[in-house]
LOKOL-719782 format. One record per residue: x, y, z of N, C-alpha, C in turn; residue number from 1. Coordinates in Angstrom, 3 decimals. Atoms other than C-alpha are relative to their C-alpha. Example, Ala and Ser with C-alpha at 12.3 -4.5 7.8 and 13.67 -1.06 7.14 Angstrom:
# LOKOL-719782
n_u,n_v,n_w,ca_u,ca_v,ca_w,c_u,c_v,c_w,nr
0.890,-1.190,0.000,12.300,-4.500,7.800,0.900,1.200,0.000,1;
-0.820,-1.190,-0.060,13.670,-1.060,7.140,-0.770,1.090,0.730,2;
END
This chain:
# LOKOL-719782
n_u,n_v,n_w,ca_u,ca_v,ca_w,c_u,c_v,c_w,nr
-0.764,-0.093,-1.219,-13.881,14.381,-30.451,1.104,-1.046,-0.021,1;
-1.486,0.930,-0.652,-10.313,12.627,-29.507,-0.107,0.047,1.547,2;
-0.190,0.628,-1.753,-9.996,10.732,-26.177,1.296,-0.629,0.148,3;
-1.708,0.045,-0.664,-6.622,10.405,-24.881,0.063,-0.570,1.340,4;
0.206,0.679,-1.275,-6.262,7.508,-22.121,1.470,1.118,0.859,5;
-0.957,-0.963,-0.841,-4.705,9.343,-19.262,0.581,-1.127,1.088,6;
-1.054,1.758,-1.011,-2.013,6.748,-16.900,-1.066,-0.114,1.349,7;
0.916,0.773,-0.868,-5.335,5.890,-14.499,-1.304,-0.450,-1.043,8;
0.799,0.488,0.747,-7.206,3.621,-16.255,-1.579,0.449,0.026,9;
1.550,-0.440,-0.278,-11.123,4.739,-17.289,0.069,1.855,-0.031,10;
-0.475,-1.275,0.290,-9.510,8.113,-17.464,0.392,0.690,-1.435,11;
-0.993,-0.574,1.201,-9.079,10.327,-20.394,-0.005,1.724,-0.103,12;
0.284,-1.737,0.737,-8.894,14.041,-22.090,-0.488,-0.055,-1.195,13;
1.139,-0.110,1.298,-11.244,15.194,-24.727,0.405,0.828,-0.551,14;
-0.492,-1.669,0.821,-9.792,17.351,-27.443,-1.225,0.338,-1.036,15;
0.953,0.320,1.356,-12.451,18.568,-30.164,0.395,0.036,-1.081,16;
-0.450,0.178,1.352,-12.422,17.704,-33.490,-0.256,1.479,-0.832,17;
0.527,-1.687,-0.093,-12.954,21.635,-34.599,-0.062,0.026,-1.613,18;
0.513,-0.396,1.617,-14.579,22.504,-38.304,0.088,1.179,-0.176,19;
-0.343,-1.487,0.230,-12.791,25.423,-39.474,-0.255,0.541,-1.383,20;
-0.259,-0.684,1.157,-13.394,28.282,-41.888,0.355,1.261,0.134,21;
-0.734,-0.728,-0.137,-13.127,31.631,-42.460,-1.390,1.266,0.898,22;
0.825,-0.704,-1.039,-15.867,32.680,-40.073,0.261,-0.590,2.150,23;
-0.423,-0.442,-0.994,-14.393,31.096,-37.099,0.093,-1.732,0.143,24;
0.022,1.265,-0.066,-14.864,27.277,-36.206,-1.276,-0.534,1.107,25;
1.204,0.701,-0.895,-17.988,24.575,-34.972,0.918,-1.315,0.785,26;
-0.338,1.249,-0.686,-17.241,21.564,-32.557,-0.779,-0.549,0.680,27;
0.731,1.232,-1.184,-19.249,18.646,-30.546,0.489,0.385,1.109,28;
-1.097,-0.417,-1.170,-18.131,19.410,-26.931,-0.868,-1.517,0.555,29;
0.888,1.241,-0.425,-21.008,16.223,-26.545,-0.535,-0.726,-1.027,30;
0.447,0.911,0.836,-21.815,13.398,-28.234,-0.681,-1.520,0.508,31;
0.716,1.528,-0.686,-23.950,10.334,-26.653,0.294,-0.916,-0.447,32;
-1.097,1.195,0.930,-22.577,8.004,-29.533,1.646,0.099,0.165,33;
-1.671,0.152,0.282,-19.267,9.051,-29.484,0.680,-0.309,1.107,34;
-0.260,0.725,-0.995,-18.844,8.593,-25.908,-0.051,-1.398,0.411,35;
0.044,1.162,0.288,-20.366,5.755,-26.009,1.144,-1.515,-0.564,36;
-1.121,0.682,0.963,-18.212,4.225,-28.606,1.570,0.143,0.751,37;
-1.012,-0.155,-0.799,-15.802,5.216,-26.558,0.400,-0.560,1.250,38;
-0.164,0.305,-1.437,-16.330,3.398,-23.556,-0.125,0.588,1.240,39;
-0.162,-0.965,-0.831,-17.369,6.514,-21.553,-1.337,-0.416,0.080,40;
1.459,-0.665,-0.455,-20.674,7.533,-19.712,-0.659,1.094,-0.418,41;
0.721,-0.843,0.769,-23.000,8.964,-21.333,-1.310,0.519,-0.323,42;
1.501,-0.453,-0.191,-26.026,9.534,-19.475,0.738,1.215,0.970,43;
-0.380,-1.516,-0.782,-25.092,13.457,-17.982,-1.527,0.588,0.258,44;
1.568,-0.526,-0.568,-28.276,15.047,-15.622,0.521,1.283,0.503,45;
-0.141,-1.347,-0.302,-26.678,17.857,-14.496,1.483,0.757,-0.586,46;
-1.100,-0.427,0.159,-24.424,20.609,-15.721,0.387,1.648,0.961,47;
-0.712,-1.133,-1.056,-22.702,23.097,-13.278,1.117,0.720,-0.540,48;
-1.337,-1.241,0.104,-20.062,26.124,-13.072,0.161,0.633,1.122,49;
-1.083,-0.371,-1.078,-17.613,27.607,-10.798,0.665,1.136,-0.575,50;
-0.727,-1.138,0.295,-16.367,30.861,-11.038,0.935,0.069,1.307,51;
-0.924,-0.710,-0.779,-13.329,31.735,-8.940,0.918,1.438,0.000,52;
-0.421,-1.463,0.407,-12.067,35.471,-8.803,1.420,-0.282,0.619,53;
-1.281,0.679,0.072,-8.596,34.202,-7.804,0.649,-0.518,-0.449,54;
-0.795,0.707,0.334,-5.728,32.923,-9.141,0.344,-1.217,1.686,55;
-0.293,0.771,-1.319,-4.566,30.361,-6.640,-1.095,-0.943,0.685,56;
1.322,0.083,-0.996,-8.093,29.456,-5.371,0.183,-1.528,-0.549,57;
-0.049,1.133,0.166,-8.269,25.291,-4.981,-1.575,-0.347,0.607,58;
1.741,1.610,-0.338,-11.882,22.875,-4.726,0.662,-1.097,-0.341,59;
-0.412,1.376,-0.108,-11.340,19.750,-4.093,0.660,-0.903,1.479,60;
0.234,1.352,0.961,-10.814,16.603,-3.813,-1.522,-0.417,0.548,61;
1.367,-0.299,-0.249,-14.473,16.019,-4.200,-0.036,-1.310,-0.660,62;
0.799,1.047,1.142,-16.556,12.836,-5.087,-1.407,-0.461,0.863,63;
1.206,0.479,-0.789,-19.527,10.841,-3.987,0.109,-1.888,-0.533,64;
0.332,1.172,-0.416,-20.123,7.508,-2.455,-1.109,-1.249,-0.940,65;
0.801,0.732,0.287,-21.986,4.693,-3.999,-1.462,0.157,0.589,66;
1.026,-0.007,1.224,-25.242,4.476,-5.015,0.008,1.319,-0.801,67;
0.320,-1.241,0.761,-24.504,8.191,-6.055,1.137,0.849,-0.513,68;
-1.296,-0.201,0.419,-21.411,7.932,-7.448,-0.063,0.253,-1.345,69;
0.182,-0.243,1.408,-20.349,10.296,-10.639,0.529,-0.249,-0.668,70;
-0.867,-0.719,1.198,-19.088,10.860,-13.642,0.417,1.189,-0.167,71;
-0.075,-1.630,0.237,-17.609,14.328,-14.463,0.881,-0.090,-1.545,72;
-0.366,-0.304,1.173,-16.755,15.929,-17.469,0.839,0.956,0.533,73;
0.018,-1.467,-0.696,-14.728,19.127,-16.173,1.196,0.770,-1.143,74;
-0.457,-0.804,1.083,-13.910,22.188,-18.706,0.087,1.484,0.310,75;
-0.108,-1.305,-0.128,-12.314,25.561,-18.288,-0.867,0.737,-1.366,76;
0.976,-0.836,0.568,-14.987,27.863,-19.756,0.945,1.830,-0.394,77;
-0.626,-1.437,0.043,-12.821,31.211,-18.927,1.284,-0.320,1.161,78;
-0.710,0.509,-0.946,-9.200,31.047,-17.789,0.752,-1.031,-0.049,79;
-0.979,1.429,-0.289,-6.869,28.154,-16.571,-0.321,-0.411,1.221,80;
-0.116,0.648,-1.333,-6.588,25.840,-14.019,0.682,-1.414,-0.171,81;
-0.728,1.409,-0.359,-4.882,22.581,-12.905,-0.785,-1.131,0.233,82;
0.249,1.380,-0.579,-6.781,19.247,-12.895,0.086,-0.745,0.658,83;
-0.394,1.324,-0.403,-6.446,16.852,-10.908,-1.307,-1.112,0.344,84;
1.000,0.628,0.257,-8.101,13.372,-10.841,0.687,-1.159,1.356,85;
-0.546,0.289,-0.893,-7.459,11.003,-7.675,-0.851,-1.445,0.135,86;
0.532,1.177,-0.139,-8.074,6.958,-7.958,-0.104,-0.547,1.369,87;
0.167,0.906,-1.224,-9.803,5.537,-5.141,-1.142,-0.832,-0.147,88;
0.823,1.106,0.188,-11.367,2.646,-6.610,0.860,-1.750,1.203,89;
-1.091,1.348,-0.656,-10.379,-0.422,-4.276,0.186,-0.806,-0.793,90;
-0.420,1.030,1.007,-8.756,-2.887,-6.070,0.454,0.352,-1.286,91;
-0.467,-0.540,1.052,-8.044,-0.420,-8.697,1.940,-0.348,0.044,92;
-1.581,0.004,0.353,-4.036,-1.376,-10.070,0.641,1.822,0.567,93;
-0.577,-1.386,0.056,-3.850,2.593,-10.161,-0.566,0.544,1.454,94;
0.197,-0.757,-1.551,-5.180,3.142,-6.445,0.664,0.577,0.729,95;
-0.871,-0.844,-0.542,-4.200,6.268,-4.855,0.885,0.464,-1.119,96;
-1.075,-0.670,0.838,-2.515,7.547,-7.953,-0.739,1.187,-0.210,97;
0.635,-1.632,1.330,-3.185,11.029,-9.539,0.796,0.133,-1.159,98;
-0.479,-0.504,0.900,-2.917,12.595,-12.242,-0.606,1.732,-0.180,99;
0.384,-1.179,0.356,-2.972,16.160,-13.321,0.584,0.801,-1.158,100;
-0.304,-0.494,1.067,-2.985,18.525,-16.333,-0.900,1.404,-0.281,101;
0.487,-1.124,0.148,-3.669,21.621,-17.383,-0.890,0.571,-0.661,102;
1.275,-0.338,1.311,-7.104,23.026,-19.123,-0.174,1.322,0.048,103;
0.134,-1.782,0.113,-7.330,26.502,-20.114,-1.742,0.409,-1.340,104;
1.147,-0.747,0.704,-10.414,28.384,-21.812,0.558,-0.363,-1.738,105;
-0.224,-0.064,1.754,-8.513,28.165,-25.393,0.431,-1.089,-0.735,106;
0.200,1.476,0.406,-8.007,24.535,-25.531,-0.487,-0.837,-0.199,107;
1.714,0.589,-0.297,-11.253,23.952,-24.628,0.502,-1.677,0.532,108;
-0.320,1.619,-0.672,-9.535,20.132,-23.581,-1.038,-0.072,1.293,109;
0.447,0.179,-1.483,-11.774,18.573,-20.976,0.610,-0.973,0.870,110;
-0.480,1.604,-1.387,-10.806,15.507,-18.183,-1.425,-0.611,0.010,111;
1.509,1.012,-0.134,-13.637,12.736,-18.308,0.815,-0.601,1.620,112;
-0.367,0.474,-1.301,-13.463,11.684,-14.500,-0.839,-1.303,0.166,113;
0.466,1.101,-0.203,-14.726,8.266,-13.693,-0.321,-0.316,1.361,114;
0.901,0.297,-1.520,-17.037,7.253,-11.100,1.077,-0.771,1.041,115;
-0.965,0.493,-1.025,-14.833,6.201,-7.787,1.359,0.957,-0.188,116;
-1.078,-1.299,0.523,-12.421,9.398,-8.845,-0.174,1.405,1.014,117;
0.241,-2.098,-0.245,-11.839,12.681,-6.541,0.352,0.254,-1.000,118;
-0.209,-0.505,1.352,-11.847,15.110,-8.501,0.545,1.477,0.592,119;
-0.329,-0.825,-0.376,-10.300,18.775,-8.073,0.921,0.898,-1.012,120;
-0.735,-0.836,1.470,-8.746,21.957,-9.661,0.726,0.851,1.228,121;
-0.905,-1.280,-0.340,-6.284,24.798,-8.688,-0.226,1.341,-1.196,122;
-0.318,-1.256,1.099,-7.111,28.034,-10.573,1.452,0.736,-0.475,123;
-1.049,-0.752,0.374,-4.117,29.509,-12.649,0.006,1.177,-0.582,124;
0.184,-1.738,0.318,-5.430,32.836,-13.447,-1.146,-0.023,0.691,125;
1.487,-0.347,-0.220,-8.122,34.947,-12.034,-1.136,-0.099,-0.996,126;
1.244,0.386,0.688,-11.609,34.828,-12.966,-0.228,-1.174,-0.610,127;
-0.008,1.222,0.724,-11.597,31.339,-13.879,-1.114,-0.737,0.097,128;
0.830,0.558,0.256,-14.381,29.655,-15.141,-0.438,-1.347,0.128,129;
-0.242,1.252,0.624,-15.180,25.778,-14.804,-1.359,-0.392,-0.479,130;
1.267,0.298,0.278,-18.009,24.062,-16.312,0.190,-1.832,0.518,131;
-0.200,1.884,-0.042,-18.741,20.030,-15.325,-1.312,-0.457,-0.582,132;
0.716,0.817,0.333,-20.737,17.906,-16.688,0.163,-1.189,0.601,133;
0.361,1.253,-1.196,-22.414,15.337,-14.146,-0.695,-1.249,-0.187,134;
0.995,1.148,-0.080,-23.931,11.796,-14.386,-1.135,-0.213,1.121,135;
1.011,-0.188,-1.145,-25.775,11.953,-10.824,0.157,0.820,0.510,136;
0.367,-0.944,-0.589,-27.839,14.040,-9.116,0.966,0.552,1.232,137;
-0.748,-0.624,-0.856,-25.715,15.934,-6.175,-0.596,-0.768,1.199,138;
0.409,0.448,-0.860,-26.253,13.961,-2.849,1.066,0.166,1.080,139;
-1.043,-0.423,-0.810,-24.822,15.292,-0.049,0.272,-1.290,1.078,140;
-0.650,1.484,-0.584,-25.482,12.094,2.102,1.109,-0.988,-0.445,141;
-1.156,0.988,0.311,-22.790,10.382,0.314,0.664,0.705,-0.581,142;
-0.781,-0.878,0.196,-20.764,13.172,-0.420,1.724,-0.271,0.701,143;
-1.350,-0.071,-0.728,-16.643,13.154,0.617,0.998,0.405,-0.774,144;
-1.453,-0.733,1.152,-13.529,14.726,-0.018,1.255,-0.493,1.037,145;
-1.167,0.061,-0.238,-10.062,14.507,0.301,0.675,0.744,0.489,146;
-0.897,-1.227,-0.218,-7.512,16.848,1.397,0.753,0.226,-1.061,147;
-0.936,0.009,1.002,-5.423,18.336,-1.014,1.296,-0.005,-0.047,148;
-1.404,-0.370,-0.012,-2.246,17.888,0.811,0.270,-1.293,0.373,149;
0.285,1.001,-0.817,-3.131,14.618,2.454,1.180,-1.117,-0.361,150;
-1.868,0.506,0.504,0.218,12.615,2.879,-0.187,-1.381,0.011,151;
0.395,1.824,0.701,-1.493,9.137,1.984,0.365,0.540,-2.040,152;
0.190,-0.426,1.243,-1.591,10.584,-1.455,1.110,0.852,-1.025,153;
-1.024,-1.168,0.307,1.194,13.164,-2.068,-0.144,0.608,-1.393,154;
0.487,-0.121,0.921,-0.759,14.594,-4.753,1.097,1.131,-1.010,155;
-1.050,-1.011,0.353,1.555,17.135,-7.002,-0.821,1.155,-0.470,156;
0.973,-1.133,0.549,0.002,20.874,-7.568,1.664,0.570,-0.477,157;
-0.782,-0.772,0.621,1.886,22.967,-9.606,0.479,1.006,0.837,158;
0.128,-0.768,-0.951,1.641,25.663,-6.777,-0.318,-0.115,1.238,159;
0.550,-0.085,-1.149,0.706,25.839,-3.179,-1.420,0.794,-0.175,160;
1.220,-0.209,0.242,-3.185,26.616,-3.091,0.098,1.781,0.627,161;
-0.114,-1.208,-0.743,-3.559,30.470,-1.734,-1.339,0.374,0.679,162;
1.964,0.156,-0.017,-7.682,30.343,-1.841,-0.559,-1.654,0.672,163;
0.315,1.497,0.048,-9.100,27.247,0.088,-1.152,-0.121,0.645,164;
1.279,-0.115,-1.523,-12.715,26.695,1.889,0.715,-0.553,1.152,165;
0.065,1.093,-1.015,-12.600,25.575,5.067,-0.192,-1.480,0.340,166;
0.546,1.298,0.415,-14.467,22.446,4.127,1.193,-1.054,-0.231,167;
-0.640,0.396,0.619,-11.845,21.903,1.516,1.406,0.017,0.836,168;
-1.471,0.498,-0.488,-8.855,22.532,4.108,0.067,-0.891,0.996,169;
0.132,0.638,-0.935,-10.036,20.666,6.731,-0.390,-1.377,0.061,170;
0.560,1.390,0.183,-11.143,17.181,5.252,1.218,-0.971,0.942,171;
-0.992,1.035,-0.878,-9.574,14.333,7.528,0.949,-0.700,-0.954,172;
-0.900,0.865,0.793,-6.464,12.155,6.853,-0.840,-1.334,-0.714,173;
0.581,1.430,0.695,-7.265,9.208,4.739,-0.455,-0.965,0.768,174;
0.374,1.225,-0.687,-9.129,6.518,6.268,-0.699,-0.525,-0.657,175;
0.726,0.718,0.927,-10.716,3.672,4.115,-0.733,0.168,0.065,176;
1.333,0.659,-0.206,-13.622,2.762,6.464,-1.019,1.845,0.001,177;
0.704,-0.804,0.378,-15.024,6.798,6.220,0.210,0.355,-1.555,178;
0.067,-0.889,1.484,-13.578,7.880,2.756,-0.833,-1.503,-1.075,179;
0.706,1.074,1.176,-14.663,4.394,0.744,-1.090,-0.515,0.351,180;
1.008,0.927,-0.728,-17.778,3.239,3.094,-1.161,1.265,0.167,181;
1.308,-0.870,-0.589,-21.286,4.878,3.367,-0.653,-0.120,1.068,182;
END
């Protein structure tokens, strides 16, 4: 695997190292050493997927609170979509920055997200697939999200969202003492 620091520190993209012949090609998509060695997290307990039958359709900005704060791995399986990764570590240099990039099914590229990170996608074709790979269990008590338009942040989507939960359109403006405090 190649890890590619992405401009928020603790952030990167995972390309695989791919072993080709003339039956098709093998790759690591995981490696506990190589992350490792890498400076990543590399205890993962759960792995999830997201199908969206929309183009347009947006989740996000999603993370969780301390003591049950993750890691994510997140990989288009089938499809495209838009990344995005959203620093709200306090004291982080890069606080309140994003970044975003594009992962499609045939690049297999993932985004390693770092604990204190929303996290979020925009589908760019229908039927789009995601897969994540999680460090902690799902806890909704310390669960929170962002908005994805939220004008503390002025996050950049490639598109205007067309698909959005309710959940996901309705998260409040930024406020420290609910979005960073349990």
């Amino acid at each position: 695997m190649r890890f590619t620091q992405t401009p928020l520190a603790g952030s990167c993209l995972i390309d695989l190292d791919k072993q080709e012949d003339e039956r098709g090609f093998f790759a690591r998509l995981f490696c506990e050493r190589e992350f490792g060695e890498a400076g990543l997290e590399s205890r993962l307990v759960q792995m999830n997927i997201s199908v969206s039958r929309d183009r347009g359709t947006l989740r996000g900005m999603h993370y969780q609170l301390e003591p049950a704060a993750e890691v994510k791995v997140v990989r288009a399986l089938r499809g495209a979509l838009w990344e995005v990764i959203l620093d709200l570590r306090p004291g982080s240099p890069t606080f309140g920055r994003s970044f975003g990039t594009e992962l499609t099914a045939g690049s297999r590229r993932m985004m390693y997200v770092p604990r204190g990170f929303a996290q979020g996608f925009l589908t760019l074709e229908s039927d789009t697939e995601a897969l994540y790979l999680v460090s902690t269990y799902y806890d909704p008590s310390h669960e929170r999200g962002v908005r994805w338009n939220d004008p503390r942040f002025s996050i950049a989507w490639p598109e205007k969202p067309l698909v959005i939960s309710d959940k996901d359109a309705n998260h409040p403006d930024f406020d420290p003492l609910w979005h960073l405090n349990g």
